[in-house]
PDBQT receptor file of N, H, CA, C and O in Angstrom, charges set to zero:
ATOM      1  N   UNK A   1     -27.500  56.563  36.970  1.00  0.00    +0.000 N 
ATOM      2  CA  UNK A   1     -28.558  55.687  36.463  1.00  0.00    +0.000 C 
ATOM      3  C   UNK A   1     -27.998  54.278  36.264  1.00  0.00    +0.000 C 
ATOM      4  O   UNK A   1     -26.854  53.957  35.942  1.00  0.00    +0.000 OA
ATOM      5  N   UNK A   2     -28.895  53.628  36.488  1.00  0.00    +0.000 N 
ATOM      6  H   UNK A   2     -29.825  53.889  36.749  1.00  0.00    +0.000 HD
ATOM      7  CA  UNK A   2     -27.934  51.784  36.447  1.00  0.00    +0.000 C 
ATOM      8  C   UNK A   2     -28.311  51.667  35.189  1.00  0.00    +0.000 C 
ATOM      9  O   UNK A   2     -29.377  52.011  34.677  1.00  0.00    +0.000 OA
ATOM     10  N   UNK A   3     -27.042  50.978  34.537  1.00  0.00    +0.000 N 
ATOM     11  H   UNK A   3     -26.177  50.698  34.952  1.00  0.00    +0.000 HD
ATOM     12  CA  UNK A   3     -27.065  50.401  33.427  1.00  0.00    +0.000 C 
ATOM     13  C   UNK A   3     -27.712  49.120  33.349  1.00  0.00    +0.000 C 
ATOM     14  O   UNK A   3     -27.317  48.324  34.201  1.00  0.00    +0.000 OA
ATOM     15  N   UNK A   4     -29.000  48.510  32.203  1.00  0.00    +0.000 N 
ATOM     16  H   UNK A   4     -29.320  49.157  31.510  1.00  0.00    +0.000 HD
ATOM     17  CA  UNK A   4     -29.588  47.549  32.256  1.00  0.00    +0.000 C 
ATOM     18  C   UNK A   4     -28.748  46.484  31.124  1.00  0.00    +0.000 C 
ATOM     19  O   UNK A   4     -28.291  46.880  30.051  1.00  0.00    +0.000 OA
ATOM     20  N   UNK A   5     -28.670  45.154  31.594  1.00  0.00    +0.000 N 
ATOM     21  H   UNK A   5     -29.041  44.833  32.465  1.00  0.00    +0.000 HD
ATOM     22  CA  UNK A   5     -28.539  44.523  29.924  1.00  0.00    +0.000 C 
ATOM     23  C   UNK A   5     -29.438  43.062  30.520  1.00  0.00    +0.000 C 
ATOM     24  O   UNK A   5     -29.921  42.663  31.580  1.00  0.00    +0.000 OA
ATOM     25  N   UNK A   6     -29.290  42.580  29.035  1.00  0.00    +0.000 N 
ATOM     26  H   UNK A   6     -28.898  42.904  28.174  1.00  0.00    +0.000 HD
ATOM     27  CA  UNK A   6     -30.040  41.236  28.805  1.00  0.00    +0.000 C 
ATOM     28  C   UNK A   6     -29.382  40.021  29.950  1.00  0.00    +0.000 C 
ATOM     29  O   UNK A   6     -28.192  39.840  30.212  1.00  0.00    +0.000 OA
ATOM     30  N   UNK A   7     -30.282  39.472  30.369  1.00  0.00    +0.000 N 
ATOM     31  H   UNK A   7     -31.248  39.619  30.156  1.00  0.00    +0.000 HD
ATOM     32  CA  UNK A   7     -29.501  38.352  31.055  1.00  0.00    +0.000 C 
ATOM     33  C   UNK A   7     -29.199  38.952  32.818  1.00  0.00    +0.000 C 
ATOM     34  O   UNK A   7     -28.514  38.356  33.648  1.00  0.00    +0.000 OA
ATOM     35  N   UNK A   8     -29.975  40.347  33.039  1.00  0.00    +0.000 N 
ATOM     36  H   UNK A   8     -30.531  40.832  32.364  1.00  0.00    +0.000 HD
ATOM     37  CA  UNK A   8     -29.482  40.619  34.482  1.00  0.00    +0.000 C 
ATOM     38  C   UNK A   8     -30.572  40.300  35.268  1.00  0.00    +0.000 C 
ATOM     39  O   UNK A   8     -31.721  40.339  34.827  1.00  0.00    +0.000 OA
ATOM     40  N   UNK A   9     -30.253  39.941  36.570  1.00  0.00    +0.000 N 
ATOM     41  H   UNK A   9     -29.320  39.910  36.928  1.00  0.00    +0.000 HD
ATOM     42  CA  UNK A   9     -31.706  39.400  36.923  1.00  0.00    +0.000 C 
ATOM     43  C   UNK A   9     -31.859  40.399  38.618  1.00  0.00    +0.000 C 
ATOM     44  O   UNK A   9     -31.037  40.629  39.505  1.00  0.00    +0.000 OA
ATOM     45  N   UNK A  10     -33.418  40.796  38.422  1.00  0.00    +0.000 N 
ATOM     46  H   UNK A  10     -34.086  40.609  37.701  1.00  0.00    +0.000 HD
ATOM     47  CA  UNK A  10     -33.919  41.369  39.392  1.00  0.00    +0.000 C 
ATOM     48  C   UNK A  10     -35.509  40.640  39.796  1.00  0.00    +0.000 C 
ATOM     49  O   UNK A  10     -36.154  39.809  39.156  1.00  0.00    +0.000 OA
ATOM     50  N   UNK A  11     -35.761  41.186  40.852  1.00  0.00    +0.000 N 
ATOM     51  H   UNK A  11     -35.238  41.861  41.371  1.00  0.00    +0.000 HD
ATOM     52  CA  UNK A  11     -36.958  40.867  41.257  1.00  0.00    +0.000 C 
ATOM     53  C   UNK A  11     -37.966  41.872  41.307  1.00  0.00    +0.000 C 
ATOM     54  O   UNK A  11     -37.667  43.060  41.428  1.00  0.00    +0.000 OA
ATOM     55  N   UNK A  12     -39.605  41.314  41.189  1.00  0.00    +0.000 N 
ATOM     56  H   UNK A  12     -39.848  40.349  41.091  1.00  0.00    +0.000 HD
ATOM     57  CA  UNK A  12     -40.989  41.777  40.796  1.00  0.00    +0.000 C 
ATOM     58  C   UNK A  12     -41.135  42.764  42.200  1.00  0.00    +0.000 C 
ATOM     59  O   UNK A  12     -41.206  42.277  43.328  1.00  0.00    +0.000 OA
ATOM     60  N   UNK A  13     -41.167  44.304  41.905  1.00  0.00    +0.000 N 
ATOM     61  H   UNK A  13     -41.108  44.699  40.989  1.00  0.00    +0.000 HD
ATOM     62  CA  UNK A  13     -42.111  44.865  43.136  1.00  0.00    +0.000 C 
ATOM     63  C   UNK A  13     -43.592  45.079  43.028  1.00  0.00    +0.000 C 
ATOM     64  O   UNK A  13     -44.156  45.640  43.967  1.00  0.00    +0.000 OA
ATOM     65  N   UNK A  14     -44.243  44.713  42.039  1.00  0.00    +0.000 N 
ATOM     66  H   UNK A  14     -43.784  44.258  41.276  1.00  0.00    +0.000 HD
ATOM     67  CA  UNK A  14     -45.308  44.643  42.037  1.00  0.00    +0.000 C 
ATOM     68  C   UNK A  14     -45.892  43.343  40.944  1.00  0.00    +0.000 C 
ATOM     69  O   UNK A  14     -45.183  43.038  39.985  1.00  0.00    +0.000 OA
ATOM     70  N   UNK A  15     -47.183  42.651  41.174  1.00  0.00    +0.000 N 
ATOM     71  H   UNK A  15     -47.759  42.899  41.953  1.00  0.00    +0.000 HD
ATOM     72  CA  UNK A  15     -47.362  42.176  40.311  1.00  0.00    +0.000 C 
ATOM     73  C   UNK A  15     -47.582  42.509  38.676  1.00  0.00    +0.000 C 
ATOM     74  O   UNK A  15     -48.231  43.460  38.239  1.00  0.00    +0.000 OA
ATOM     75  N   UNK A  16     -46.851  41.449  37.849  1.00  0.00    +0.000 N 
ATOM     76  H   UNK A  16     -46.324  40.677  38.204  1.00  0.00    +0.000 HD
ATOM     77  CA  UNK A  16     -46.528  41.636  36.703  1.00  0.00    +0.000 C 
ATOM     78  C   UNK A  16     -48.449  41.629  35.981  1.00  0.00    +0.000 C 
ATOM     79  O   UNK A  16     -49.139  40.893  36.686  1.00  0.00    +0.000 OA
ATOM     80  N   UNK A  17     -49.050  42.114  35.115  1.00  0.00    +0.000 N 
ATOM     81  H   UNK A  17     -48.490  42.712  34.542  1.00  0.00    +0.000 HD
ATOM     82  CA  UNK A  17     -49.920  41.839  34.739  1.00  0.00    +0.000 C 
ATOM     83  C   UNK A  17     -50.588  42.289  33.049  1.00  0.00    +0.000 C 
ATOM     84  O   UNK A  17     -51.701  42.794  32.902  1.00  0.00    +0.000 OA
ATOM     85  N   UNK A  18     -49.713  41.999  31.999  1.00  0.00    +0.000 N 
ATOM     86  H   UNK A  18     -48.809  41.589  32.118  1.00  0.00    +0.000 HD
ATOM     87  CA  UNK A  18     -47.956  41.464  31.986  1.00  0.00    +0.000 C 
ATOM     88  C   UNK A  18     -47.293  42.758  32.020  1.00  0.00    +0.000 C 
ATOM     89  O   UNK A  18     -46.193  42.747  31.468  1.00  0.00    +0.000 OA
ATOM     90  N   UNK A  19     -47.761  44.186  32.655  1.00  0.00    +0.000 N 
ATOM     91  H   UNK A  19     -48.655  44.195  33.104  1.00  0.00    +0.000 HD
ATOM     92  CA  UNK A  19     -46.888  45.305  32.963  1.00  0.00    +0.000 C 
ATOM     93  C   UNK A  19     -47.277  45.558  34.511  1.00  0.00    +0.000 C 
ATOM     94  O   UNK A  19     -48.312  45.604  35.176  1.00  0.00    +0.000 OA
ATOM     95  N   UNK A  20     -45.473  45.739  34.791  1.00  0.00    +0.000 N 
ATOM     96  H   UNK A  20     -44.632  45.702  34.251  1.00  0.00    +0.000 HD
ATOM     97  CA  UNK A  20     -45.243  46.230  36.468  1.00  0.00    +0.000 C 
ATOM     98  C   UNK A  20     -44.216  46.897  36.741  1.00  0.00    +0.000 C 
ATOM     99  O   UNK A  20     -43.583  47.546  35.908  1.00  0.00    +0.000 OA
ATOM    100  N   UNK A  21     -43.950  46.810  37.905  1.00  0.00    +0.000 N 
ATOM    101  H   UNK A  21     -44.464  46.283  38.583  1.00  0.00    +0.000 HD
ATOM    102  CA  UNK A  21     -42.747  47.381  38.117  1.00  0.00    +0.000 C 
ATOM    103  C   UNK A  21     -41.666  46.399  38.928  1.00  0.00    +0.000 C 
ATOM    104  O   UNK A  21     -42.171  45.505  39.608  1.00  0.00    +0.000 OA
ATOM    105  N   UNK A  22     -40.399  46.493  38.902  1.00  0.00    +0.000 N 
ATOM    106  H   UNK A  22     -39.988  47.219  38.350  1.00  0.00    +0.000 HD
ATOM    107  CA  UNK A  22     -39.652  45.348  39.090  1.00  0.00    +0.000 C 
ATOM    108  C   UNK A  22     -37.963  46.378  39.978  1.00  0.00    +0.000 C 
ATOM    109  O   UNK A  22     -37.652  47.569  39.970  1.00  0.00    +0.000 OA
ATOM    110  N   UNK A  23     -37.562  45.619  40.362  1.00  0.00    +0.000 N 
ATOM    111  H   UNK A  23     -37.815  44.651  40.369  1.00  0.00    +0.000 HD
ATOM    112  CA  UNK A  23     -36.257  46.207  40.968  1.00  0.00    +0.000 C 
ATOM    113  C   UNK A  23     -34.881  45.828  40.417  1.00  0.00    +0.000 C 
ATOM    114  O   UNK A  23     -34.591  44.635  40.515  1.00  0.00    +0.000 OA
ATOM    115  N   UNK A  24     -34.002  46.631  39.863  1.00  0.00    +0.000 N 
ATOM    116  H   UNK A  24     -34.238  47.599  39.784  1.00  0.00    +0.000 HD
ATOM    117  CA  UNK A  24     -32.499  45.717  39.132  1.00  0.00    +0.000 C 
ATOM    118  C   UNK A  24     -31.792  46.798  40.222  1.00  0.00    +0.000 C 
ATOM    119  O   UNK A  24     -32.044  47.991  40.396  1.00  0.00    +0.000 OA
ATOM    120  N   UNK A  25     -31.037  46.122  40.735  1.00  0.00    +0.000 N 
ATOM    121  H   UNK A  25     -30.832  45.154  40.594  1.00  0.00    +0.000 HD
ATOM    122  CA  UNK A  25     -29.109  47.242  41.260  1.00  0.00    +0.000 C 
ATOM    123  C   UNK A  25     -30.143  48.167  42.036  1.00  0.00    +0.000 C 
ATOM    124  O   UNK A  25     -30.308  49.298  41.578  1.00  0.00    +0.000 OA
ATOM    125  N   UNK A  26     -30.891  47.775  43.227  1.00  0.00    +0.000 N 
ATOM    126  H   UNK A  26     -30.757  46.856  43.599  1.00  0.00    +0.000 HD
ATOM    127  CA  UNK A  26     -31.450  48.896  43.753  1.00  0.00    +0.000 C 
ATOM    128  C   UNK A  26     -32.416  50.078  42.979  1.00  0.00    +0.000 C 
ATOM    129  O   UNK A  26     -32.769  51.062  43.630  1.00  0.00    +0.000 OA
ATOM    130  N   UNK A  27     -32.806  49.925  41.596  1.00  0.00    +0.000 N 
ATOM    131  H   UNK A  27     -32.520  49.126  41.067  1.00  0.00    +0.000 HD
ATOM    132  CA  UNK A  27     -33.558  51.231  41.363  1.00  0.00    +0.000 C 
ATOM    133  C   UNK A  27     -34.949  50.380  40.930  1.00  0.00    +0.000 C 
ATOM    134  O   UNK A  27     -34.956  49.149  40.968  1.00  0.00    +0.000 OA
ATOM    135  N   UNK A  28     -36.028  51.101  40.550  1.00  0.00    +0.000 N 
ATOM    136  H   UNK A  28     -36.022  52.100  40.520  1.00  0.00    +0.000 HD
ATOM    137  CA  UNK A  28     -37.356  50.375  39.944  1.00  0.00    +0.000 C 
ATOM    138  C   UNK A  28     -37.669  51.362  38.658  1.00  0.00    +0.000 C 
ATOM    139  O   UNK A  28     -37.559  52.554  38.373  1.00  0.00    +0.000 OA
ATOM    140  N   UNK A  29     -38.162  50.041  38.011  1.00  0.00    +0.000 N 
ATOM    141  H   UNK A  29     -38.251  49.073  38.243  1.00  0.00    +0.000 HD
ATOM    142  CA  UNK A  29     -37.844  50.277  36.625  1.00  0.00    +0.000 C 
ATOM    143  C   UNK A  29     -39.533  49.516  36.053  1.00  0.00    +0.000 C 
ATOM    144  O   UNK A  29     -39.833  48.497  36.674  1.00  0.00    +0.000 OA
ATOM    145  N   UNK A  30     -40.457  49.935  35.058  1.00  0.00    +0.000 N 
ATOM    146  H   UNK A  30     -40.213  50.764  34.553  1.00  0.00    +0.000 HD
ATOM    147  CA  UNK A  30     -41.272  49.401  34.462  1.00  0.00    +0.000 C 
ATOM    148  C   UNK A  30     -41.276  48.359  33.788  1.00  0.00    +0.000 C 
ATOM    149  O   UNK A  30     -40.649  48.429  32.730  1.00  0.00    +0.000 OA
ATOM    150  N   UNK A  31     -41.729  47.477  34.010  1.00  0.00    +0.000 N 
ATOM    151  H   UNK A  31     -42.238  47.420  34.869  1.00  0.00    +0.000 HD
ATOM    152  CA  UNK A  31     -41.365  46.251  32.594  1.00  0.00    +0.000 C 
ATOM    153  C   UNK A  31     -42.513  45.826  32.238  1.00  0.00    +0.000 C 
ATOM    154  O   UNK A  31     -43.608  46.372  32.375  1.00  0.00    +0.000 OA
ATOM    155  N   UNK A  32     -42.131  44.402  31.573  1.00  0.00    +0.000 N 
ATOM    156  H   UNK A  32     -41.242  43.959  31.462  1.00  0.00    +0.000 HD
ATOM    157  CA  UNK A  32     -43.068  43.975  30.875  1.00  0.00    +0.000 C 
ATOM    158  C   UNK A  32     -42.949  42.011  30.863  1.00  0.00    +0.000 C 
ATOM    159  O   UNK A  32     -41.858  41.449  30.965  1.00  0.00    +0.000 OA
ATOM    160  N   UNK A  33     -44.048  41.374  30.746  1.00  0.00    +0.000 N 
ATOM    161  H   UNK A  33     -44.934  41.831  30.664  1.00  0.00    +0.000 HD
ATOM    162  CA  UNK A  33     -43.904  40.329  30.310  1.00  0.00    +0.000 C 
ATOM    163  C   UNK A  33     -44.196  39.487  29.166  1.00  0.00    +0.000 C 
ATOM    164  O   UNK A  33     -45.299  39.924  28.837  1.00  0.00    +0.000 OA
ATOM    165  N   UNK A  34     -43.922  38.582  28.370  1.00  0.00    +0.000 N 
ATOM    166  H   UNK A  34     -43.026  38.227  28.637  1.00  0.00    +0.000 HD
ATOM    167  CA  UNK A  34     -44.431  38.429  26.789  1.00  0.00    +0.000 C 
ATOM    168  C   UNK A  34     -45.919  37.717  27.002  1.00  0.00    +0.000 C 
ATOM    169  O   UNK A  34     -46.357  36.884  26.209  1.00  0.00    +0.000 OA
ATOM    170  N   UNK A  35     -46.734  38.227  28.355  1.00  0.00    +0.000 N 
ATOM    171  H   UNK A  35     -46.378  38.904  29.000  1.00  0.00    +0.000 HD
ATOM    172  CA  UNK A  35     -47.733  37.661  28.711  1.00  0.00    +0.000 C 
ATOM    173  C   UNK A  35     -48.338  37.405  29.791  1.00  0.00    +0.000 C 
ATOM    174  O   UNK A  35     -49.449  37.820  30.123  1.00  0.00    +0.000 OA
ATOM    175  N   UNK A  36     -47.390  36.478  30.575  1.00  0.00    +0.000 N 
ATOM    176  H   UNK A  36     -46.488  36.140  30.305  1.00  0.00    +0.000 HD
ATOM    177  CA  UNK A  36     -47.190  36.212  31.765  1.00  0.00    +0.000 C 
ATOM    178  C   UNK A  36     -47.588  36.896  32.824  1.00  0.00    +0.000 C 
ATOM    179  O   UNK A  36     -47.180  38.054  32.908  1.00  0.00    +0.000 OA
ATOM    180  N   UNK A  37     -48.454  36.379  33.866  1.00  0.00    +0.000 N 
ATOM    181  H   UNK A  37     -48.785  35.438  33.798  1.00  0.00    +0.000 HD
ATOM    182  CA  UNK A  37     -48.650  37.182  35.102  1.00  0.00    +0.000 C 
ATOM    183  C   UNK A  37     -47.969  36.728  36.339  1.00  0.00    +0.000 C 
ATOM    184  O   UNK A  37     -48.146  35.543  36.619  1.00  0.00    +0.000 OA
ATOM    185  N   UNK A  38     -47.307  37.354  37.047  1.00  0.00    +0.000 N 
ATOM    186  H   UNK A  38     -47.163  38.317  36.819  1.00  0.00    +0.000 HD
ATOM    187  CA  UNK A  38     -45.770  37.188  37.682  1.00  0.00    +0.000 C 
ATOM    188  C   UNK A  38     -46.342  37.841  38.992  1.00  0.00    +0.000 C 
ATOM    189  O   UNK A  38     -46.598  39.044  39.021  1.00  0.00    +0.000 OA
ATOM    190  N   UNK A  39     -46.532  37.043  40.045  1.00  0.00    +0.000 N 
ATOM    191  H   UNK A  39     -46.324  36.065  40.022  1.00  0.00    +0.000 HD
ATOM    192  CA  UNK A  39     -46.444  38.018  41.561  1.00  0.00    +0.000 C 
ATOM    193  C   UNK A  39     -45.590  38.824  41.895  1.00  0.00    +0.000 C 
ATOM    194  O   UNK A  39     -44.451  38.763  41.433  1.00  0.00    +0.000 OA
ATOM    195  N   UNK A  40     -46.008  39.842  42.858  1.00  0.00    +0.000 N 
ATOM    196  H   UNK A  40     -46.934  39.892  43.233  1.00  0.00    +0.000 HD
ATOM    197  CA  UNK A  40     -44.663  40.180  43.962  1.00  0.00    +0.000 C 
ATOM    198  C   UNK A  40     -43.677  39.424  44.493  1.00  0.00    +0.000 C 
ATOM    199  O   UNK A  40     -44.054  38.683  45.401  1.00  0.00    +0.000 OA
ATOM    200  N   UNK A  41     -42.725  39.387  44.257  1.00  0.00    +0.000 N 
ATOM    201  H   UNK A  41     -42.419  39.989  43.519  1.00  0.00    +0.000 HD
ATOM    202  CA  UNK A  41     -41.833  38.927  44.771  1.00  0.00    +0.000 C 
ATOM    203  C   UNK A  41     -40.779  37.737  43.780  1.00  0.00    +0.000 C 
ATOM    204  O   UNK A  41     -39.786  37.141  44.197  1.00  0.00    +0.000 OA
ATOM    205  N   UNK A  42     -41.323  37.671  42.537  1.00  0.00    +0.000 N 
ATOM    206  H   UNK A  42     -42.130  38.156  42.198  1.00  0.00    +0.000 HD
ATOM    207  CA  UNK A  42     -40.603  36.772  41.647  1.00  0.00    +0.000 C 
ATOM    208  C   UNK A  42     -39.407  37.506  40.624  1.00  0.00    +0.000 C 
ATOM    209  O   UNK A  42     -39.271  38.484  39.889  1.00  0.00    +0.000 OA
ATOM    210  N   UNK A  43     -38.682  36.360  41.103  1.00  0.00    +0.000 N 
ATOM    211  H   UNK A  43     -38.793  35.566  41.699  1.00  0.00    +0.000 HD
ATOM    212  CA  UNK A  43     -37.140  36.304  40.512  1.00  0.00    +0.000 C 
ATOM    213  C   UNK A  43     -37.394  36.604  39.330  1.00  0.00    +0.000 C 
ATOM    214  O   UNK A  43     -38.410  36.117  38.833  1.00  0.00    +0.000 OA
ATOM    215  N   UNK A  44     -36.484  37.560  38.472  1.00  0.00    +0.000 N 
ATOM    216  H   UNK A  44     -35.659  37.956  38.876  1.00  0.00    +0.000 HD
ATOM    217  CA  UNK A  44     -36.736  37.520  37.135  1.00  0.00    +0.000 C 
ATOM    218  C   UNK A  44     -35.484  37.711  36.612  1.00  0.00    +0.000 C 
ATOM    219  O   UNK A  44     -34.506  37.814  37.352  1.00  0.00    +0.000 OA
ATOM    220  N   UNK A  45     -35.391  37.782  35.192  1.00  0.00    +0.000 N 
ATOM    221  H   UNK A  45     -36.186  37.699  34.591  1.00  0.00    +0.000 HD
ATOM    222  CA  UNK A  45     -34.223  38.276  34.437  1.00  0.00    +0.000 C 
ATOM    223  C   UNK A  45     -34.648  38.853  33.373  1.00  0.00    +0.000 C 
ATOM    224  O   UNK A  45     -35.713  38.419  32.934  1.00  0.00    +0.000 OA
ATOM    225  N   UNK A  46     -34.110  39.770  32.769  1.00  0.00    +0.000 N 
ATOM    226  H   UNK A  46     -33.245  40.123  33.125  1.00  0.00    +0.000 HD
ATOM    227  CA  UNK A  46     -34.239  40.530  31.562  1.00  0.00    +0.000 C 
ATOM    228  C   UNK A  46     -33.882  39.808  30.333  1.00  0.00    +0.000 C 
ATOM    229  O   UNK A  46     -32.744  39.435  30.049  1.00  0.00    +0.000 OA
ATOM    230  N   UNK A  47     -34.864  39.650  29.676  1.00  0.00    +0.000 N 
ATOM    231  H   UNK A  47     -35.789  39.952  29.907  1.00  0.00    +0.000 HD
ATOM    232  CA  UNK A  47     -34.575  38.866  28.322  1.00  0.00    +0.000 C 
ATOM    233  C   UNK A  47     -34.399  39.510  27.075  1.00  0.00    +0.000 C 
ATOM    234  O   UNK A  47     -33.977  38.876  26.108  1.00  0.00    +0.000 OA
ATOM    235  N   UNK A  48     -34.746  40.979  26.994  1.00  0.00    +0.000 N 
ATOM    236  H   UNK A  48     -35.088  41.494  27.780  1.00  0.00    +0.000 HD
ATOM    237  CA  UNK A  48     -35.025  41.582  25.894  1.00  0.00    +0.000 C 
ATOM    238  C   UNK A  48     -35.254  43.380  26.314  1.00  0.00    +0.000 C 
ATOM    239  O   UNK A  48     -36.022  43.783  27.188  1.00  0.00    +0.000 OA
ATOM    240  N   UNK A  49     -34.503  44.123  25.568  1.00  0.00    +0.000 N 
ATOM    241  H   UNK A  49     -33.879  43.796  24.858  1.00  0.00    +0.000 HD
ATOM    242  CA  UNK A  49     -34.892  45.651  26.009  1.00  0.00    +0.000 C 
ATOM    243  C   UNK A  49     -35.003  46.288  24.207  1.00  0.00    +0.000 C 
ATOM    244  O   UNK A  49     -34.068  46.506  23.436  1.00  0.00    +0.000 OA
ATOM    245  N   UNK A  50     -36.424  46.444  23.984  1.00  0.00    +0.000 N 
ATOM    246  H   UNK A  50     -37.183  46.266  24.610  1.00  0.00    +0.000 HD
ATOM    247  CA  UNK A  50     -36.266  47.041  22.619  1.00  0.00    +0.000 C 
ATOM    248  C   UNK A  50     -36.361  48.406  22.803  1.00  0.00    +0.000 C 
ATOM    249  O   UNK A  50     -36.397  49.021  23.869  1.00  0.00    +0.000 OA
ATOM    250  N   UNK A  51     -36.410  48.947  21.343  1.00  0.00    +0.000 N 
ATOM    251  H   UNK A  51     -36.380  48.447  20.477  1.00  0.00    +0.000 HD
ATOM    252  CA  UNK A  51     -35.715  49.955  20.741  1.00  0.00    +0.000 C 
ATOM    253  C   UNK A  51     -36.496  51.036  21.761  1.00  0.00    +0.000 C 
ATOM    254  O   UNK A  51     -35.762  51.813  22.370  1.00  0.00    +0.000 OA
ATOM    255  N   UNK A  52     -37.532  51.102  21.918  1.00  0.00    +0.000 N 
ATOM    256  H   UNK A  52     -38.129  50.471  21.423  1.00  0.00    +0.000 HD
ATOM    257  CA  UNK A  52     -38.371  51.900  22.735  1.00  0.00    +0.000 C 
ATOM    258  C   UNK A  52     -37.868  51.796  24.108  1.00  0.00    +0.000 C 
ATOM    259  O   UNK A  52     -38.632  52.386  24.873  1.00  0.00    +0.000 OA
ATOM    260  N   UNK A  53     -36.574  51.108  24.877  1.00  0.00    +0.000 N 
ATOM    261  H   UNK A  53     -35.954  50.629  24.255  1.00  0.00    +0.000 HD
ATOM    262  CA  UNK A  53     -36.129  51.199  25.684  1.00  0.00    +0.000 C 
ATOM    263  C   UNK A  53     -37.276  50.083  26.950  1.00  0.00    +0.000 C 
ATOM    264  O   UNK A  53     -37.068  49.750  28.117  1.00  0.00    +0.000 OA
ATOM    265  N   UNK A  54     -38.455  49.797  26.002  1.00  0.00    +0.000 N 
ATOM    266  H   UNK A  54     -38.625  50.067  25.054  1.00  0.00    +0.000 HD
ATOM    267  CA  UNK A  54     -38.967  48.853  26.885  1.00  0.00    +0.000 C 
ATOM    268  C   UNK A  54     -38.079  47.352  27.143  1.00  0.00    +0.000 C 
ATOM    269  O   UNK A  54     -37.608  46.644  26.254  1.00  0.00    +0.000 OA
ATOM    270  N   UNK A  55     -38.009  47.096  28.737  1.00  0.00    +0.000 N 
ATOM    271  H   UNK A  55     -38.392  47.671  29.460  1.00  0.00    +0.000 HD
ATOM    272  CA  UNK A  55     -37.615  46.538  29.671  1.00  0.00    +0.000 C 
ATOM    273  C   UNK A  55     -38.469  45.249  29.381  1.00  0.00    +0.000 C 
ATOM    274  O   UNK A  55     -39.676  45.489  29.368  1.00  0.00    +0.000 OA
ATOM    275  N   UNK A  56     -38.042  43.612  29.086  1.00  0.00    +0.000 N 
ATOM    276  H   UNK A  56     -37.061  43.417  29.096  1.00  0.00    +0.000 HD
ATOM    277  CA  UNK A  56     -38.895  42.555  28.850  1.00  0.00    +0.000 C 
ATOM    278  C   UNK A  56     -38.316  41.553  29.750  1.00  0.00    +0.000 C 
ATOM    279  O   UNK A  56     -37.231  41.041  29.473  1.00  0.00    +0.000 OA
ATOM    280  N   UNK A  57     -38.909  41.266  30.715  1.00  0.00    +0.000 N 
ATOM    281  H   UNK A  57     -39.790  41.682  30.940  1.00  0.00    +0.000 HD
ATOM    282  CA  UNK A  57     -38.576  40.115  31.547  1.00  0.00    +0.000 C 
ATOM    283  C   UNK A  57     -39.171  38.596  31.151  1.00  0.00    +0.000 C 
ATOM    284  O   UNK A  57     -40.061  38.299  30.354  1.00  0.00    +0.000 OA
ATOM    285  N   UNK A  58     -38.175  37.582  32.183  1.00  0.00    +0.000 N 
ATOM    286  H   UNK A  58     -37.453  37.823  32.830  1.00  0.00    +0.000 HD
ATOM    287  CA  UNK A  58     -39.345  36.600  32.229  1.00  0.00    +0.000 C 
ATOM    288  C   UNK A  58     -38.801  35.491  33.492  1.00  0.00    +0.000 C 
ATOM    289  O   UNK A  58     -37.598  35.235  33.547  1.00  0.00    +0.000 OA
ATOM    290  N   UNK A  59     -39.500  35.035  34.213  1.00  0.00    +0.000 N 
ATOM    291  H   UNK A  59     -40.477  35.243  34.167  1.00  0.00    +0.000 HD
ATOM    292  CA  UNK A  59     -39.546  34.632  35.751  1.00  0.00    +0.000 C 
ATOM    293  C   UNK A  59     -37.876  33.492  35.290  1.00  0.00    +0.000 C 
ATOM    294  O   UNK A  59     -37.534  32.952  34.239  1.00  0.00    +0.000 OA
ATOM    295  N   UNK A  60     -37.181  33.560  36.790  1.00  0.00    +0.000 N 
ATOM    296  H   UNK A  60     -37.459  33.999  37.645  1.00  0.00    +0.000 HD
ATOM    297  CA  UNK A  60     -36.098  32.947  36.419  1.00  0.00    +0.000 C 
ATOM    298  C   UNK A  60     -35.885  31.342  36.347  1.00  0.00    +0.000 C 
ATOM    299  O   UNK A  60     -34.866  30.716  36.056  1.00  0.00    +0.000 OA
ATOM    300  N   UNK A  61     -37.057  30.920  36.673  1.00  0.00    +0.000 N 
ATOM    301  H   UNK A  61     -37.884  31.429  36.910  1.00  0.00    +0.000 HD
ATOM    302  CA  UNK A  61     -37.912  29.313  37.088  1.00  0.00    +0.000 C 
ATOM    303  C   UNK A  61     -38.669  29.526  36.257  1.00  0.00    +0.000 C 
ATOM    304  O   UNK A  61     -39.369  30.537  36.315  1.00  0.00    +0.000 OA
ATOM    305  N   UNK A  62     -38.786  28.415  34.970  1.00  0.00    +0.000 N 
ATOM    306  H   UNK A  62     -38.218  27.594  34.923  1.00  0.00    +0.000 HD
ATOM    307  CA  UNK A  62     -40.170  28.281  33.785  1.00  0.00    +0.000 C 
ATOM    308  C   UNK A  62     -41.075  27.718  34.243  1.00  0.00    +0.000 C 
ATOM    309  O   UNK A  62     -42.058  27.430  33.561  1.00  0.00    +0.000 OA
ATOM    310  N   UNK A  63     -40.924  27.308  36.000  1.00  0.00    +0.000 N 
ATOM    311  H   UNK A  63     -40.125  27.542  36.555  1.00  0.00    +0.000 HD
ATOM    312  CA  UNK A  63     -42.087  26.665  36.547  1.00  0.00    +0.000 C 
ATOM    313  C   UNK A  63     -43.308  27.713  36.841  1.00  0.00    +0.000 C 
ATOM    314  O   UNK A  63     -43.715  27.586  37.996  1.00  0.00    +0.000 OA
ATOM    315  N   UNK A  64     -43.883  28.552  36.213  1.00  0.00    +0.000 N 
ATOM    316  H   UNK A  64     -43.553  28.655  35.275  1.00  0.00    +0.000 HD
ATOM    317  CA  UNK A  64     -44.696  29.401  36.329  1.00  0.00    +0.000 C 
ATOM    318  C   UNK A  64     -46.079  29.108  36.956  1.00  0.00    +0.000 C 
ATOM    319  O   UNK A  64     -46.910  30.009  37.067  1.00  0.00    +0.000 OA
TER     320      UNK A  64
């Protein structure tokens, strides 16, 4: 299983709306955004994984 941490950055396999699914180290993983609706295909990084193991991204360009 790949280990996740804060600060790793993967990209959107589906659009974010603000929950999708996203790709880190080859596997896909559910996430989330603090809002944000994020296409296919956007750069992201992990900003936050709380206690519930939820996964919190946010695009790696604030040019949204």
């Amino acid at each position: 299983m790949a280990i996740l941490a804060v600060g790793q950055e993967g990209i959107t396999l589906s659009a974010l709306r603000p929950i999708g699914k996203a790709e880190f180290e080859d596997k896909e993983f559910e996430v989330k955004t603090l809002g944000n609706y994020l296409e296919t295909g956007t750069p992201i990084k992990i900003i936050a994984i709380d206690k519930s193991k939820q996964i919190i991204v946010e695009p790696l360009s604030n040019n949204i």
